[in-house]
C-alpha positions in Angstrom: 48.3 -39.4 97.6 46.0 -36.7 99.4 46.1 -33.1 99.3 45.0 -31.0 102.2 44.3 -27.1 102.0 42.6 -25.1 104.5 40.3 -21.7 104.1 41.2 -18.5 105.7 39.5 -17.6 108.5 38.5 -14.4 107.6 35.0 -14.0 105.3 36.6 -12.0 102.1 34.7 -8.8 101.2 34.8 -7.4 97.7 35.9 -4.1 99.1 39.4 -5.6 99.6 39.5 -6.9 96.2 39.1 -3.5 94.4 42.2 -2.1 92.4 43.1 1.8 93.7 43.3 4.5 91.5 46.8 5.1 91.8 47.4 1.8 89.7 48.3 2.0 86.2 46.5 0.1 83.7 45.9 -0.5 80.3 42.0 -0.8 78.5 41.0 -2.7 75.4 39.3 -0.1 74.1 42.5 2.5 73.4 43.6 -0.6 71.7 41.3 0.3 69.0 43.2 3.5 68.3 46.4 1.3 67.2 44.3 -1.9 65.6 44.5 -2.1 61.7 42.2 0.2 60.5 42.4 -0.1 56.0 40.3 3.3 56.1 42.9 4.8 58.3 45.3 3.8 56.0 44.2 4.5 52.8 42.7 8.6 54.1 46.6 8.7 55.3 47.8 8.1 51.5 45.5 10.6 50.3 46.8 13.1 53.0 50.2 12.6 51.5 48.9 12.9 48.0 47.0 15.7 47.5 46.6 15.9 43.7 43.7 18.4 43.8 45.3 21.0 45.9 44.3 24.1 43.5 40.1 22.5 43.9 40.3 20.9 47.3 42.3 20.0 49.9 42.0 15.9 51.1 42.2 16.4 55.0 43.1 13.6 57.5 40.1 12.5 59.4 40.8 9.3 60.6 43.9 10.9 63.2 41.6 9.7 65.9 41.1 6.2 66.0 43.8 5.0 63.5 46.9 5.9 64.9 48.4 2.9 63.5 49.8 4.4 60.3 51.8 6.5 61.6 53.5 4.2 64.1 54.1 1.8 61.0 56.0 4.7 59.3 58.0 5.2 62.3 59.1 1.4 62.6 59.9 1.3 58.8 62.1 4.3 59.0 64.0 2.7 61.8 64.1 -0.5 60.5 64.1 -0.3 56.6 67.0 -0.4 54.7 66.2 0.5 51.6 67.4 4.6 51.0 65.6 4.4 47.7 61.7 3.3 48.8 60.7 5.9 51.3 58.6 4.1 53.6 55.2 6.3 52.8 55.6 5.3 49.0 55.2 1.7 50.2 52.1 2.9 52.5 50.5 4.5 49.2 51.0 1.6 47.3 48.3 -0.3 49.5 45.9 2.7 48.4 46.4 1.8 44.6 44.3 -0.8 42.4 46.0 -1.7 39.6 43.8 -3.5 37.1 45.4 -6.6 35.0 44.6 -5.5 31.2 45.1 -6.8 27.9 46.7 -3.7 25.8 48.3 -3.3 22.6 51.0 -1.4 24.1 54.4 -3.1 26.1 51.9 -2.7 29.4 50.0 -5.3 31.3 48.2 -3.4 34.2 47.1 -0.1 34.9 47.9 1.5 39.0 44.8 3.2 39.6 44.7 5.8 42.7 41.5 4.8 44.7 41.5 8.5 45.7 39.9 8.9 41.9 36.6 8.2 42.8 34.8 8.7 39.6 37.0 6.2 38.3 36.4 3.6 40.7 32.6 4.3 40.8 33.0 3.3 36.9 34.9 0.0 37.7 32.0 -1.2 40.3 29.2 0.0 37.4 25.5 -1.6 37.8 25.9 -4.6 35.3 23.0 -5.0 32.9 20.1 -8.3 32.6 22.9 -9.9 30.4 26.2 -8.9 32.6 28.6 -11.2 30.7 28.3 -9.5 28.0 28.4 -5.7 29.1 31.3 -3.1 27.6 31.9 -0.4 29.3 34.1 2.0 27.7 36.2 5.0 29.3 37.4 7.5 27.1 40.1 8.9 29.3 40.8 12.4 28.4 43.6 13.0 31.9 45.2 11.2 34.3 44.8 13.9 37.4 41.7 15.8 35.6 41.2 19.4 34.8 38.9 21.8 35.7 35.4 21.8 34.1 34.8 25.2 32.7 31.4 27.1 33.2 29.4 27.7 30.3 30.3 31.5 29.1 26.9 32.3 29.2 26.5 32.2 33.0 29.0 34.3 33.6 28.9 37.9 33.8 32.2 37.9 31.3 33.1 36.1 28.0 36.0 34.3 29.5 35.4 30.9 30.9 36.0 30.2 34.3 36.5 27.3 36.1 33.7 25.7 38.4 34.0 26.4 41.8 33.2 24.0 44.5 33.0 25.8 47.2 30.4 24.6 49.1 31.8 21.0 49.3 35.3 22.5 49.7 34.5 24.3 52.7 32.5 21.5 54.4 35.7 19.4 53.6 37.8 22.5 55.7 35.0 22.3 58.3 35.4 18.3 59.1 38.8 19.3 59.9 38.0 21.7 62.1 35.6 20.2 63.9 37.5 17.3 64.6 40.5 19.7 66.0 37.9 22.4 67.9 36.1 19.2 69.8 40.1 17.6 71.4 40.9 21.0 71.9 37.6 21.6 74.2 38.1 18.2 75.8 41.8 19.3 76.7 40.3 22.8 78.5 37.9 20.5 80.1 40.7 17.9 81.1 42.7 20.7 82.5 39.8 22.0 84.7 38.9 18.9 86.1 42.7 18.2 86.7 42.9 14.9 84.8 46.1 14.7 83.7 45.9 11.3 81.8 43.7 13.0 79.6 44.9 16.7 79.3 48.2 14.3 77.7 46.0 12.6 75.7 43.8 14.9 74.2 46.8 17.5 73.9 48.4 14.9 71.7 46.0 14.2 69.9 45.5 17.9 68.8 49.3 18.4 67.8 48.3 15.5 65.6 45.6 17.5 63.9 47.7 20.7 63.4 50.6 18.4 62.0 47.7 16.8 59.6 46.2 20.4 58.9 49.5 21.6 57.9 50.6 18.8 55.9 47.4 18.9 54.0 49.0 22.4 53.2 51.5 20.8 50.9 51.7 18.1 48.2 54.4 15.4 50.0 53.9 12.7 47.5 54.6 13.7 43.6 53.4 11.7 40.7 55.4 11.2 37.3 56.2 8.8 35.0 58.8 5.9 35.8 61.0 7.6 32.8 60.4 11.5 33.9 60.1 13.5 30.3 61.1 10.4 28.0 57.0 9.5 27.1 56.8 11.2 23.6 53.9 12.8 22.6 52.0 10.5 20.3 48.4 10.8 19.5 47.9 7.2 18.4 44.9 5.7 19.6 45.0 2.4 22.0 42.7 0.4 23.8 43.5 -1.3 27.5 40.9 -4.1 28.0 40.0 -5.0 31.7 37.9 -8.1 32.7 36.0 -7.6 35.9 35.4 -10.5 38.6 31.8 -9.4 38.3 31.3 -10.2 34.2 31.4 -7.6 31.6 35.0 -5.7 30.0 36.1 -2.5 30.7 37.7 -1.2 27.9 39.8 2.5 28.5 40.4 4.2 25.0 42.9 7.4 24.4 46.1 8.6 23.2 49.2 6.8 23.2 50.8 9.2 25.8 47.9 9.5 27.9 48.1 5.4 28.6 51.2 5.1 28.6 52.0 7.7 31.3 49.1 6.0 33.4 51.1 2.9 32.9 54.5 4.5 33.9 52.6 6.0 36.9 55.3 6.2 39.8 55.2 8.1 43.1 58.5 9.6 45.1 58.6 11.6 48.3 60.6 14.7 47.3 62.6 15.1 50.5 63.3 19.1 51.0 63.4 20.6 54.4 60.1 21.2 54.8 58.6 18.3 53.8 60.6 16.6 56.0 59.7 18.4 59.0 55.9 18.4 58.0 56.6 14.3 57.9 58.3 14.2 61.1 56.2 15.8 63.0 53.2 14.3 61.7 54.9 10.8 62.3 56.0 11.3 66.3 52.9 13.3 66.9 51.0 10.3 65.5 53.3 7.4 66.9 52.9 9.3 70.7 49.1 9.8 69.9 49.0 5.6 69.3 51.1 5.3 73.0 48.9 7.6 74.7 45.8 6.3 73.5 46.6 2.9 75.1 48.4 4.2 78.5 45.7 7.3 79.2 42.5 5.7 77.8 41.9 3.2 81.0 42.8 5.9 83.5 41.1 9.0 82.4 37.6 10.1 83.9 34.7 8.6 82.5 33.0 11.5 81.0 36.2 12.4 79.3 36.7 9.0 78.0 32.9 9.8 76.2 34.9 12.2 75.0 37.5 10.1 73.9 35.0 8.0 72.4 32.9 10.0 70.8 36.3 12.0 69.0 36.7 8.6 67.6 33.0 8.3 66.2 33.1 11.6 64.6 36.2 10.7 62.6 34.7 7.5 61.2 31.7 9.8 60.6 33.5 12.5 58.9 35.6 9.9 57.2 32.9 8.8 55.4 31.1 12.1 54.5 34.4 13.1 53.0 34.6 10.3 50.5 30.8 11.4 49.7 32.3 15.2 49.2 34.9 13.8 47.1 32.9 12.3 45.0 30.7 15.5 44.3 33.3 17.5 43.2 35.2 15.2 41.1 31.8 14.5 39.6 30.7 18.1 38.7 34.1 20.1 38.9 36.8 17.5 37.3 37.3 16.3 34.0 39.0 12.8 33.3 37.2 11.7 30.5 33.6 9.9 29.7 32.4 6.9 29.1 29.5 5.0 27.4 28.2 1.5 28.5 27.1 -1.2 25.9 24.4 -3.4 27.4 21.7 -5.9 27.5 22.9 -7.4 24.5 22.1 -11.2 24.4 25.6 -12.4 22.7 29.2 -11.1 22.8 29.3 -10.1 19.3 26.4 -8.1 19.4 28.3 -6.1 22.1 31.1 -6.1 19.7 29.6 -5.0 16.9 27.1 -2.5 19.1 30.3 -1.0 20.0 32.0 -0.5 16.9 29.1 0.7 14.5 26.8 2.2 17.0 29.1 4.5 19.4 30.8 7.8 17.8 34.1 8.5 17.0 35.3 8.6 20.9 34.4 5.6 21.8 34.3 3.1 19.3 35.9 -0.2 19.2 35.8 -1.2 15.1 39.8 -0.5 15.5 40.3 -2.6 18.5 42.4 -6.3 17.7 39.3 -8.6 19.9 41.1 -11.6 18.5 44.9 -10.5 19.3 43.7 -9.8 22.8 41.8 -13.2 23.0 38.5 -11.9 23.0 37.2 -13.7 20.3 38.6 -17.1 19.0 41.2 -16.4 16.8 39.8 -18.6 13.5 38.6 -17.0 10.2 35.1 -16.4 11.0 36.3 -13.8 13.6 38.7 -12.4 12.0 36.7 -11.3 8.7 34.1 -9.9 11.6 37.1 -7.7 13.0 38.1 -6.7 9.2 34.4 -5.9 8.4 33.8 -4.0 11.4 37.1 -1.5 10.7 36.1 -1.4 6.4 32.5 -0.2 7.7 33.5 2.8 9.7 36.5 4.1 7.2 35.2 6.4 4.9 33.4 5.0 2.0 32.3 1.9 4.4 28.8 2.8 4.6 28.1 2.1 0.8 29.3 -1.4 1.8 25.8 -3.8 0.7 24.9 -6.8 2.8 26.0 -9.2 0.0 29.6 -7.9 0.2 29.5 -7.8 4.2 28.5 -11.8 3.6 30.7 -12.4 1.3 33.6 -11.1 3.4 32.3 -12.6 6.4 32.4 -16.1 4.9 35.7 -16.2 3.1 38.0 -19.2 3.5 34.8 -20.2 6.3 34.4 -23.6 7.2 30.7 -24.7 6.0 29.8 -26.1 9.8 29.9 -21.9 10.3 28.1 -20.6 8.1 25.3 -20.4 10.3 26.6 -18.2 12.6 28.2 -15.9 9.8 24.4 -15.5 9.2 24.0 -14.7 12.7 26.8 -12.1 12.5 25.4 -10.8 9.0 22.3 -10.0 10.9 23.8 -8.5 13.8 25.3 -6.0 11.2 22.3 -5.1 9.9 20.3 -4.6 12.7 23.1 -2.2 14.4 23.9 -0.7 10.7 19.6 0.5 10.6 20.3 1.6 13.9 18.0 -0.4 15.8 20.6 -1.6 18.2 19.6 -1.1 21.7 20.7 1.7 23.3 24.0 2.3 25.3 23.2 2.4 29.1 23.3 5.8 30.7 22.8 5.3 34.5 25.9 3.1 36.0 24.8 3.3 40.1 
C-alpha cells in the first residue's frame, strides 16, 4: 500500500498564519485568577469572620488573583442541599486547625481559628537541644482575647485605657485601598485607551473590592458554643495535652468554661437582610471577576495586562504584610493568655517534675493525671511520682523531707526499679533547691 500527497504550490509566509485581533481567545495566565489558591481561601474566611472588629478590621486582599472562592460559594449555593450548612461555614472550616488532645474533660480536639496568630506562632515554637522532651504550656485566659490595658501611669488620667493600634490598623485600611485606588486608575486608563476587554475587567474587579470593603464592615460569620448559653460557669481547672508531629507536648491549662467553650466552638451565618446582600454581592461580583479574568486577560493591551499583572503581585504582597500586621497587634494589643516553655531537660520526668514544682501557680502541672492521659506508664513507680508531685505543692508539702518523698516514691515498687525511683528522688531535689534549669523564654 502507497500513499501519495502533493505540496501546495504556493511558498507559505507566516504573515498568513497570524490570528487577527478580532478573534476571541483565552490565556493561561487569567487562569491563574481561578486556580486553587489555599491563601485566597483562607484571607476569604477571615473576611467573613472578623472577630476583632472593635481593634481592626481583616480586609480581603487576595480579590485579585484568587477569584476562585467566590465562584466555589456560588456553585455550592446552587448545588448544595443542605439548608442547615451554609456554604461559607464549610469554606471556614478549611481555615481551622483543630488539634487532637488528650483532656480530662468529654472533649478530644480543640478547633483552633488560624486567624489567631499568636496562637499558632505558639504551636510551631523553636524546640529546644532535647525537643522530645519540651512542655510548653498555654495558660489561656480568652478564647477571642481582650484588650491589653495601658499602664495608668502613661496616661494623662487614672483610668485605664485600652492600647491603640493605630499605626498597624491604618496600614491594614491602606492595603485596601491601595489595591482598590490602583484597578480603579487602570479602568480610567482602560477607558482612554478605548480597551474595552479591560475597562470590563478592571471595572469588575473594583466592584469586587467595594463589595470586600463593605463586607469587612460587618461581622457575617458569628462564633458560639454548639449548646448557645448551656456551658455553666465553672472555675475548675483542666488541662488539654497536645502532642506535636515535631516532638515536645503542648499542654493548654484554664477554667473549665473557658475549654470547654473552645471545644464547643461552632460558627453560623446569621442570615438578615443585609448580610445577605453584602454576601451576594460579594459572591457574583467575585464569580464575574473569575469569568472575566479568563475571557478579557488574553485580549486586553499589553501595558494594561502589566497592569493586570502587577494588581495581582500587589495582593500576594499585601497578603503577606497583612498576616505580619496581624500578628503585631495581636502581639502587643490582645490578650489570650501566656505561656511558659519547659526545656532542655535530658529525660521526660525531669520535664514533668520541672513543670510541677518549678512553674507558679498558673502554669503548673503537679495536678495534671500524666498517667490517665498515657503520658507516663501507668505502674506504681509513676503513679507515687504523680501523688508526690500534687502532696509537694498543697500547703504543708514543702516540709515534706527526702526520706518521706523516697519512701512514697518506692511503695509497693518492684526492686528491679528502684534505681530509677532514685533517679526520680533526685530529680526532686534538684528542682525542689531550685536548680532546675530555666523555663525558655524566646519561642521564634
Amino acid at each position: 500500500m502507497s500513499t501519495n500527497s502533493t505540496l501546495p504550490a504556493w511558498p507559505i509566509e507566516h504573515g498568513d498564519l497570524k490570528a487577527t485581533s478580532t478573534t476571541i481567545s483565552f490565556d493561561p495566565l487569567g487562569l491563574l485568577a481561578i486556580l486553587h489558591n489555599p491563601r485566597a481561601a483562607a484571607s476569604t474566611a477571615r473576611l467573613y469572620g472578623q472577630n476583632y472588629l472593635g481593634i481592626f478590621r481583616w480586609p480581603h486582599t487576595m480579590m485579585v488573583g484568587g477569584a476562585l472562592p467566590p465562584f466555589k460559594l456560588l456553585v455550592g449555593h446552587l448545588s448544595s442541599q443542605r439548608s442547615s450548612v451554609h456554604p461559607i461555614v464549610d469554606m471556614h472550616k478549611n481555615d481551622v486547625e483543630r488539634l487532637e488532645i488528650r483532656s480530662d474533660m468529654a472533649f478530644d480536639e480543640l478547633p483552633l481559628p488560624r486567624s489567631n496568630i499568636w496562637l499558632m506562632d505558639l504551636l510551631a515554637y523553636k524546640p529546644s537541644t532535647q525537643q522530645l522532651n519540651d512542655i510548653l504550656i498555654i495558660h489561656l485566659d480568652s478564647i477571642n482575647g481582650t484588650r491589653k490595658m495601658k499602664d495608668p501611669k502613661q496616661t494623662f488620667n487614672s483610668a485605664l485605657e485600652p492600647i491603640s493600634p493605630w499605626p498597624q490598623r491604618n496600614l491594614l485600611d491602606l492595603i485596601s485601598f491601595i489595591t482598590s485606588l490602583f484597578l480603579l486608575t487602570s479602568l480610567a486608563f482602560s477607558i482612554l485607551l478605548g480597551d474595552m476587554w479591560a475597562a470590563v475587567l478592571f471595572f469588575l474587579y473594583l466592584l469586587h473590592s467595594l463589595a470586600s470593603a463593605a463586607v469587612a464592615f460587618t461581622t457575617m460569620l458569628t462564633t458560639s458554643d454548639s449548646f448557645g448559653t448551656r456551658v455553666r460557669e465553672d472555675a475548675t481547672l483542666r488541662f488539654a495535652v497536645h502532642s506535636r508531629s515535631a516532638g515536645g507536648k503542648v499542654v493548654f491549662v484554664g477554667r473549665q468554661d473557658t475549654l470547654e467553650t473552645l471545644a464547643r466552638t461552632a460558627w453560623t451565618f446569621n442570615k438578615t437582610p443585609t448580610r445577605n446582600f453584602l454576601h451576594w454581592s460579594w459572591m457574583l461580583t467575585g464569580s464575574l471577576s473569575a469569568a472575566a479574568s479568563v475571557i478579557c486577560m488574553v485580549n486586553m493591551a499589553g501595558t494594561l495586562q502589566l497592569a493586570y499583572l502587577g494588581t495581582m503581585i500587589l495582593s500576594s504582597f499585601g497578603e503577606l504584610l497583612v498576616n505580619r500586621l496581624v500578628r503585631q497587634i495581636q502581639n502587643t494589643a490582645i490578650h489570650y493568655g501566656s505561656f511558659y516553655l519547659v526545656g532542655d531537660s535530658e529525660y521526660w520526668t525531669q520535664s514533668i517534675i520541672r513543670s510541677a514544682l518549678g512553674t507558679n501557680e498558673d502554669f503548673c502541672l503537679a495536678d495534671l493525671p500524666w498517667c490517665e492521659f498515657n503520658l507516663l506508664p501507668d505502674i506504681p513507680l509513676f503513679q507515687n511520682l504523680c501523688i508526690v508531685l500534687s502532696q509537694l505543692r498543697k500547703p504543708g508539702g514543702a516540709a515534706m523531707t527526702e526520706t518521706e518523698i523516697e519512701a512514697k516514691l518506692s511503695d509497693q515498687v518492684e526492686r528491679k526499679q528502684l534505681g530509677l525511683m532514685s533517679r526520680l528522688a533526685e530529680e526532686i531535689k534538684v528542682v525542689r533547691k531550685g536548680k532546675a534549669l530555666p523555663a525558655i523564654s524566646k519561642l521564634f
